[in-house]
Each structure stands twice: as structure tokens, then as C-alpha cells.
C-alpha positions, 0 to 999 in steps of 0.5 A: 546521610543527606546525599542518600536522601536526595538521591533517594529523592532524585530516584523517585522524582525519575521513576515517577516523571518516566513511567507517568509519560505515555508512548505516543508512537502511533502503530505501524498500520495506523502510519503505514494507513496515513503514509498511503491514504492520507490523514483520517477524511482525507485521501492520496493518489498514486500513479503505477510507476515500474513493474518487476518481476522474479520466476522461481527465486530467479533475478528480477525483471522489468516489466514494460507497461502500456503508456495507457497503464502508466497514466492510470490513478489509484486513490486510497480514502481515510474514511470510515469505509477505506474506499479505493478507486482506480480510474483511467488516465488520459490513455485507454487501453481499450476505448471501451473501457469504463472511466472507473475501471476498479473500486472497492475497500482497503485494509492493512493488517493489524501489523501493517505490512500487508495490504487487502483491497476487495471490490470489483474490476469493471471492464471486460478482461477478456478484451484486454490485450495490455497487462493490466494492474488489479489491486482487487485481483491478487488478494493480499500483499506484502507492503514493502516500502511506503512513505509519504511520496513512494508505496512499493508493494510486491505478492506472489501467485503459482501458474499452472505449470507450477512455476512461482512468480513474486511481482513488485510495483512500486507507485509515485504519489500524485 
């Protein structure tokens, strides 16, 4: 009899230490926001490191970018705002170009596997003769991959022949 009360008791003592601990797993877009922008009121900036690309579920392909693509800055804020910027490195492409050359605000979805960003794109395209990389241009993607030093994001769009791109960039923080 007194083994069943105590193991009665040790079953009690059990169910009340585990359903009283409370989950501290934070949420996938809550990591995924520090892992890209940094711990809240801070921010982290990534360098473009490789472009690849598929055509109608084909095999991928590089990319090759301009030097004066491949030094450009993309930082992502933690703040109340979730602002983003990308500036010019060293390089311009064109030297008319603006120092700022996109900015705007990011969001994750509520699961944490697409990106958003929204905001404007300063230099004149129709100038451009180089590809350039616009967060705000392709709307949203789908993160796949990001750590504390590597953010891969990859989105697909149509041309007007009907042909189905899927583009993937991988960034290096900085």
C-alpha cells in the first residue's frame, strides 16, 4: 500500500512540475526577424553573395554580377518600423546613381518563411544596364534558409512568353 502512495504521490509531484513549465520556444518569425535584423533596436547587414536561377523547373544556373552589384549593403532594423535599406558600396553601377539606392519596411509572415519588403527604388532603371537586386521589386519571398551569418531567399515571377523563373540569392552577413 505504501508503494502505491508514493508512487501516486511521484505521479502528482511529475504532472504538476511539467504542465506548470511554460514553452519558451520563441515563434519561427520571431527567430527568423532576430537571425535577419538583429535583436529588437538592433540591425544587421548583408552583402549579395551569388545569384541562381531555374526556367520552367530546369536546372539552375549562376548568374554572374556586376562587382558593382556584389558590394552593395542591404540592412534590416529591428525597430518598431522594420526599416530596410540598401546603399551602394564603393562600386556604382552608374555614377549617377543615388548613395541610398532602395529603402522601405520589412515583415515576415506570421510563420516565418516569407519575406515582404515595400518602399521605393531610387535610381532611374531605364538607365541601368547591369542587373540590379530590388528587395522592393519582386514582392514576396520565400525564406529559405537563414542563420545568424547566411540569409537565402529565393521568388518566382512569369515573362511574357509564359516562361517560369524561380531566382534564389543567397546574402553573407557583414
Amino acid at each position: 500500500m505504501k508503494a502505491i502512495q508514493v508512487l501516486a504521490l511521484s505521479s502528482i509531484v511529475f504532472l504538476l512540475v511539467f504542465s506548470c513549465s511554460k514553452d519558451t520556444a520563441k515563434p519561427v518569425a520571431e527567430t527568423n526577424g532576430i537571425n535577419l535584423a538583429g535583436a529588437s533596436g538592433s540591425s544587421k547587414s548583408w552583402m549579395l553573395t551569388s545569384v541562381s536561377y531555374t526556367k520552367n523547373g530546369g536546372g539552375a544556373n549562376s548568374l554572374a554580377l556586376d562587382p558593382c552589384v556584389l558590394d552593395n549593403v542591404y540592412k534590416f532594423t529591428n525597430n518598431s518600423t522594420q526599416d530596410f535599406i540598401q546603399t551602394e558600396g564603393a562600386l556604382k553601377c552608374n555614377s549617377a546613381d543615388s548613395t541610398v539606392t532602395e529603402s522601405g519596411n520589412w515583415a515576415l509572415t506570421n510563420d516565418g518563411k516569407n519575406l515582404v519588403v515595400e518602399g521605393v527604388w531610387f535610381d532611374d532603371l531605364s538607365q541601368e544596364t547591369v542587373y540590379q537586386y530590388i528587395f522592393t521589386a519582386f514582392g514576396e519571398a520565400t525564406v529559405t534558409q537563414i542563420t545568424a551569418t547566411t540569409f537565402v531567399i529565393s521568388y518566382s515571377f512569369t515573362n511574357s512568353t509564359g516562361d517560369i523563373y524561380v531566382v534564389t540569392s543567397t546574402f553573407t552577413k557583414v
